[in-house]
C-alpha positions in Angstrom: 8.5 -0.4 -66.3 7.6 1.9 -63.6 10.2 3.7 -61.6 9.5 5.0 -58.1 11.2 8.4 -58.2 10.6 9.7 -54.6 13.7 8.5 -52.7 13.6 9.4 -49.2 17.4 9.1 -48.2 16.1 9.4 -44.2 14.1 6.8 -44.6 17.6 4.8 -46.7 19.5 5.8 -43.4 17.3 4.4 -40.7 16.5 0.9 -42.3 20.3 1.0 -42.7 21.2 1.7 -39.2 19.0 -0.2 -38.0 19.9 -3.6 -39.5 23.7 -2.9 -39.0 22.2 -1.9 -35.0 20.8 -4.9 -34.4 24.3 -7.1 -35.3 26.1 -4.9 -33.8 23.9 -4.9 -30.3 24.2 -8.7 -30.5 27.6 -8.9 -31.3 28.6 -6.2 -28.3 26.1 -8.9 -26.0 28.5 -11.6 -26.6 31.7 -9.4 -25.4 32.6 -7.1 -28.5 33.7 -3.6 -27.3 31.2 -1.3 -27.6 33.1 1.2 -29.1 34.0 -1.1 -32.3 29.8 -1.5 -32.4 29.3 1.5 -33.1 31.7 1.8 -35.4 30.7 -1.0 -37.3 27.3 -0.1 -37.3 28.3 3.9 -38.5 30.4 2.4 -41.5 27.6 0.2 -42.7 24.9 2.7 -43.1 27.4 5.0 -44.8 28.4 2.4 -47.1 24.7 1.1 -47.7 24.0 5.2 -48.2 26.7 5.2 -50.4 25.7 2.0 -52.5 22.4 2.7 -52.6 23.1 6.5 -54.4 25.6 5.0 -56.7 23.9 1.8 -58.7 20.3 2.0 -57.5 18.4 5.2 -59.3 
């Protein structure tokens, strides 16, 4: 049917981030290393980048 063609990988990046962030932040609240947050968080929006490119046009 109709295909919405403007893809705005920024905007893909943020809403990414930003929902890996916030289970990240809450896991680092109840003792997680910080360091292993971010990592966490970095590695998910890559992979929902990457996910996103590959099945969803």
């Amino acid at each position: 049917m109709y295909r919405n063609t403007t893809k705005d990988p920024v905007v893909a990046a943020v809403t990414a981030a930003i929902g890996a962030g916030t289970v990240a932040a809450i896991s680092v609240s109840r003792g997680q290393n910080l360091f292993v947050g971010i990592a966490v968080t970095i590695f998910a929006t890559v992979a929902a980048l990457v996910i996103d490119a590959l099945f969803f046009e």
